[in-house]
SEZAFI-675876 format. One line per field, with one value per atom (N, C-alpha, C): x, y, z; atom name; residue in one letter. Coordinates in steps of 0.05 Angstrom, whole numbers, plus 32768, in hexadecimal, padded with zeros to 4 digits. Layout:
SEZAFI-675876
u X:...
v Y:...
w Z:...
atomo CA:...
residuo a:...
end
This chain:
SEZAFI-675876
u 8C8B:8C7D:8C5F:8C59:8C3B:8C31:8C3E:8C40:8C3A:8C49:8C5A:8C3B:8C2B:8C20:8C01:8BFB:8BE9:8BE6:8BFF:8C04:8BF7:8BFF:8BFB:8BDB:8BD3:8BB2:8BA3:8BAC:8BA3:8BA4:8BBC:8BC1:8BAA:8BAE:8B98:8B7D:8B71:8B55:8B4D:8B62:8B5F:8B66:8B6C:8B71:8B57:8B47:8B2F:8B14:8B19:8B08:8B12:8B2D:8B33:8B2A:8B28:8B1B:8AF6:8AF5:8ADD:8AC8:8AD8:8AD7:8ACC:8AF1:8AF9:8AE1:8AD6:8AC1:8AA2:8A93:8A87:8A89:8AA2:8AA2:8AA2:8AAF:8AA1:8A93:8A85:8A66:8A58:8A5A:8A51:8A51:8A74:8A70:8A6D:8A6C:8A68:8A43:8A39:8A20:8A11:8A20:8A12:8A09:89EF:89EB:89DC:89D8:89CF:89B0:89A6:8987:8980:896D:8967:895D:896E:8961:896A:897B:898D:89A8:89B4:89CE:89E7:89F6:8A05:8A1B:8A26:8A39:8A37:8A23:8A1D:8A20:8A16:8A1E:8A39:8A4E:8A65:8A7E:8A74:8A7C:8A7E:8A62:8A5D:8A70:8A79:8A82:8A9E:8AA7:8AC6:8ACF:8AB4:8ABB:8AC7:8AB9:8AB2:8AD8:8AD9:8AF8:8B0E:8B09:8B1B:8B1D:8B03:8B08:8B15:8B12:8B25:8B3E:8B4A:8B65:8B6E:8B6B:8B67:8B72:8B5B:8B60:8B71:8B7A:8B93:8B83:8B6A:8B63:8B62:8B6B:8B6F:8B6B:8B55:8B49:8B5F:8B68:8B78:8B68:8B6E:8B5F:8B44:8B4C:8B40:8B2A:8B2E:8B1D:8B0C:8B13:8AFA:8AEF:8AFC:8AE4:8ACF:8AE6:8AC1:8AB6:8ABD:8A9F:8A8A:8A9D:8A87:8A7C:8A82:8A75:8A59:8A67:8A54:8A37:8A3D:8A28:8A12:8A12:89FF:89E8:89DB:89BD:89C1:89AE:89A7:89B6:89AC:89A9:89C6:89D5:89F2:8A04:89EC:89FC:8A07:89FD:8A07:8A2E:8A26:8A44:8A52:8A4C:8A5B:8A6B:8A51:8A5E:8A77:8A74:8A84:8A9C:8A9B:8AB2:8AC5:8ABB:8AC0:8ACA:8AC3:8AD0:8AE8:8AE1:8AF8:8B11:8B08:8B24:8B2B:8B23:8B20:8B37:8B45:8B57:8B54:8B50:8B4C:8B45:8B47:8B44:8B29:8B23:8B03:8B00:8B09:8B02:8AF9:8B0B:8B03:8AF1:8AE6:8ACE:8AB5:8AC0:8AA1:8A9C:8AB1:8AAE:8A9A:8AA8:8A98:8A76:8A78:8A60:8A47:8A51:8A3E:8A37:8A52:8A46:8A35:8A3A:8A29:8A0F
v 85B8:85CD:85CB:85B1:85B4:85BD:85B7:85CB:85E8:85F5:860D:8612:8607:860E:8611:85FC:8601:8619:8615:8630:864D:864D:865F:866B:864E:864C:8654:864B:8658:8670:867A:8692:86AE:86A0:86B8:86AB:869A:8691:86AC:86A0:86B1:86D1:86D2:86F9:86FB:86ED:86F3:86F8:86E1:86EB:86FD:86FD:871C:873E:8732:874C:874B:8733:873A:8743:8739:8736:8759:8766:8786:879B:878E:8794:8796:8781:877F:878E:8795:87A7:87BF:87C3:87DD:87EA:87DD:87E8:87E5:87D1:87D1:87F5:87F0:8807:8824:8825:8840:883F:8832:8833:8835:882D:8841:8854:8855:886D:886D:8879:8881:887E:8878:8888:8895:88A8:88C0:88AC:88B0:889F:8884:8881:886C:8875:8861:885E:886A:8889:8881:887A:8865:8855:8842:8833:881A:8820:8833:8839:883B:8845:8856:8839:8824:880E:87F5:87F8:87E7:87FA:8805:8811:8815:8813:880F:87F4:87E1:87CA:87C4:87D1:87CB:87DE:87F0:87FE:87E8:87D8:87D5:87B7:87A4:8790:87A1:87B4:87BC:87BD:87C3:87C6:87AA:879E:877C:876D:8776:8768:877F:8793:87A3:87C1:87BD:87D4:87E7:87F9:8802:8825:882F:8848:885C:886F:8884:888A:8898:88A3:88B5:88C5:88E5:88DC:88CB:88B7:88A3:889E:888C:8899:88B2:88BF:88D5:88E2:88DF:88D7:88BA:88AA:889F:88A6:88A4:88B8:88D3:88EA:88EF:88DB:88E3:88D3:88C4:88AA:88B2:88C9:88D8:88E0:88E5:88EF:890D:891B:893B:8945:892E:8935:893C:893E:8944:8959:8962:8980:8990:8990:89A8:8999:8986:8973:897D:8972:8979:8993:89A1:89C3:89CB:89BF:89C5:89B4:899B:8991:8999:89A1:89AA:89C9:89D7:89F1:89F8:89D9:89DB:89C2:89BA:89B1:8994:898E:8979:895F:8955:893F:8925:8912:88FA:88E3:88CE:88AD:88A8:8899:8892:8885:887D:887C:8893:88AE:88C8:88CB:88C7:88D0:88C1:88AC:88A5:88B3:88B2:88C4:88DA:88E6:8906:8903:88F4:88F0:88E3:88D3:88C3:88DD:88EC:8900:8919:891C:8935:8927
w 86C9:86BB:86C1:86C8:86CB:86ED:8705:8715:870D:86FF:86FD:86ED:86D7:86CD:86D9:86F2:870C:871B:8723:8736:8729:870E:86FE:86F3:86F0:86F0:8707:8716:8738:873E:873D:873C:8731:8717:8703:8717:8718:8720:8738:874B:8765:875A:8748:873F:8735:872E:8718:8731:874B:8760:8774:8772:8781:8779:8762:8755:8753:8752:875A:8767:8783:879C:87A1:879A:8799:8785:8776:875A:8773:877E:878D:87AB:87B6:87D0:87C4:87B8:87AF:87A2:8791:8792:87A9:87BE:87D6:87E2:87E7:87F2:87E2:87D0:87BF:87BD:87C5:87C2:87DE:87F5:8808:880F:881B:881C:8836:884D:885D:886B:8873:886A:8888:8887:8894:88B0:88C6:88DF:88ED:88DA:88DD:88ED:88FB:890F:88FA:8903:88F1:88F6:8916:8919:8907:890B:88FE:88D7:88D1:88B4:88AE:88BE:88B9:88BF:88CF:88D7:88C5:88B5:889B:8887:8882:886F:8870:8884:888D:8889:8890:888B:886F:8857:883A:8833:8847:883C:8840:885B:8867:8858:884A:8834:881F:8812:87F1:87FD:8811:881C:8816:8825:8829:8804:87FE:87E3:87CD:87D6:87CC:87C1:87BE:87B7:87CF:87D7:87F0:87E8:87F9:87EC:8809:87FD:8817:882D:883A:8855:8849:8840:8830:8821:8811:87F8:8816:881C:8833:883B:8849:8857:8840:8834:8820:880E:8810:880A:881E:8837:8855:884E:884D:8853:883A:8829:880D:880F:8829:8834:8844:884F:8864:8861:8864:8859:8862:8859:8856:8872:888A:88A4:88B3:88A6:88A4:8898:888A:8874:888B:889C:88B0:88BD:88C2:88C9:88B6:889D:888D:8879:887A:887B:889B:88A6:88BF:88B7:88B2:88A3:8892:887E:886A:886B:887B:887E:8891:88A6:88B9:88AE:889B:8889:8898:88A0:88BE:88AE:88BD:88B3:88C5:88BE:88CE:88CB:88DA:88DD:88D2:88C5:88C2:88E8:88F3:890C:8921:8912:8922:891C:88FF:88EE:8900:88FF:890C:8929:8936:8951:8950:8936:8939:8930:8924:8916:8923:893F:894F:895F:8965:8974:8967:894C:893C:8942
atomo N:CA:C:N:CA:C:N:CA:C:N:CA:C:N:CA:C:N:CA:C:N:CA:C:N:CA:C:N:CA:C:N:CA:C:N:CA:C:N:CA:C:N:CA:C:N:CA:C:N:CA:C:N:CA:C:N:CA:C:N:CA:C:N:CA:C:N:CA:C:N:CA:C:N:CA:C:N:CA:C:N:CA:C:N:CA:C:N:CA:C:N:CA:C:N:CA:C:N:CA:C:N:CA:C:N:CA:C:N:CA:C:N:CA:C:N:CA:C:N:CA:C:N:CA:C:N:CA:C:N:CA:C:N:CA:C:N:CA:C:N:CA:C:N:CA:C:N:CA:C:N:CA:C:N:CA:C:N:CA:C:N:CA:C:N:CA:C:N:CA:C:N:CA:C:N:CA:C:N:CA:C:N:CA:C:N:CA:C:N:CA:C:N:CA:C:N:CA:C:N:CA:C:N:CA:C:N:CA:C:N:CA:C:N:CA:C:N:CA:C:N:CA:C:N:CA:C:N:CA:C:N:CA:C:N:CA:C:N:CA:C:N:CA:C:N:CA:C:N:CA:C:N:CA:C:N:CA:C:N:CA:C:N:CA:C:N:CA:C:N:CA:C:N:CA:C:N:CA:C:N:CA:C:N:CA:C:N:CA:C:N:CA:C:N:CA:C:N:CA:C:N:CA:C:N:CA:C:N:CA:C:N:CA:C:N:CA:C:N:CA:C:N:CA:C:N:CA:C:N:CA:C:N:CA:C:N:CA:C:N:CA:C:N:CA:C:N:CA:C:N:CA:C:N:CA:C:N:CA:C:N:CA:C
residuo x:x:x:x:x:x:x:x:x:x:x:x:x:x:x:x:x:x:x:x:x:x:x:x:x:x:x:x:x:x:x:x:x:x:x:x:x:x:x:x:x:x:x:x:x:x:x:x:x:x:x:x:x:x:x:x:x:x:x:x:x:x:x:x:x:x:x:x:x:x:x:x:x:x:x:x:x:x:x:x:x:x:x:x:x:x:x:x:x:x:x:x:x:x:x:x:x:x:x:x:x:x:x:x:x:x:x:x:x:x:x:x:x:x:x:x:x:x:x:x:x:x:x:x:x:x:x:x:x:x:x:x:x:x:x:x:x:x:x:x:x:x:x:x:x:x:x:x:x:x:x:x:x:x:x:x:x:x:x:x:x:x:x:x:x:x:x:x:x:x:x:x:x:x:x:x:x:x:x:x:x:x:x:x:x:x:x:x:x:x:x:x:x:x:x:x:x:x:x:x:x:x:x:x:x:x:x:x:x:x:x:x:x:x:x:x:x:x:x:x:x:x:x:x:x:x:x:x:x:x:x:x:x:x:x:x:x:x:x:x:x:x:x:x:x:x:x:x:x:x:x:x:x:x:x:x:x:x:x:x:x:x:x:x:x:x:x:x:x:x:x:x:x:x:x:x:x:x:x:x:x:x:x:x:x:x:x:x:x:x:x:x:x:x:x:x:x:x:x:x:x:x:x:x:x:x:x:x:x:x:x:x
end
């Protein structure tokens, strides 16, 4: 029983920093934000990173929900991308996303 009762203690410990962990990446990533002049590979790359940890530790955000909180990350200098986005209904990989986006 006292095994059984370790295991158990361990268990919760590591749930208490898995959530923490999950508590901390995402404010990470919900708090990015862009700034006017900056790479937006390098932004869109940090931020995949931050999706692709909540996955990891179970919180795992859909396709649709990642990309716009990428999209929600951009500065002004993008409204035009994004009206074009948004009207052409566009479906895709956060990997396509960045494609289009290095190239806008």
């Amino acid at each position: 029983m006292v095994a059984y009762e370790m295991i158990q203690n361990l268990k919760e410990i590591n749930e208490g920093q898995v959530r923490q962990e999950g508590y901390d990446t995402s404010k990470a990533l919900f708090q990015c934000k862009m700034s006017e002049g900056s790479l937006v590979g390098a932004h869109v790359i940090k931020m995949m990173g931050h999706i692709q940890t909540l996955g990891k530790l179970g919180f795992a955000l859909n396709d649709e929900l990642a990309i716009d909180v990428v999209l929600q990350s951009l500065p002004d200098s993008f409204n035009q991308f994004l009206l074009n986005f948004n009207m052409n209904e566009i479906n895709m990989t956060l990997p396509q996303l960045l494609g289009m986006l290095k190239t806008a």
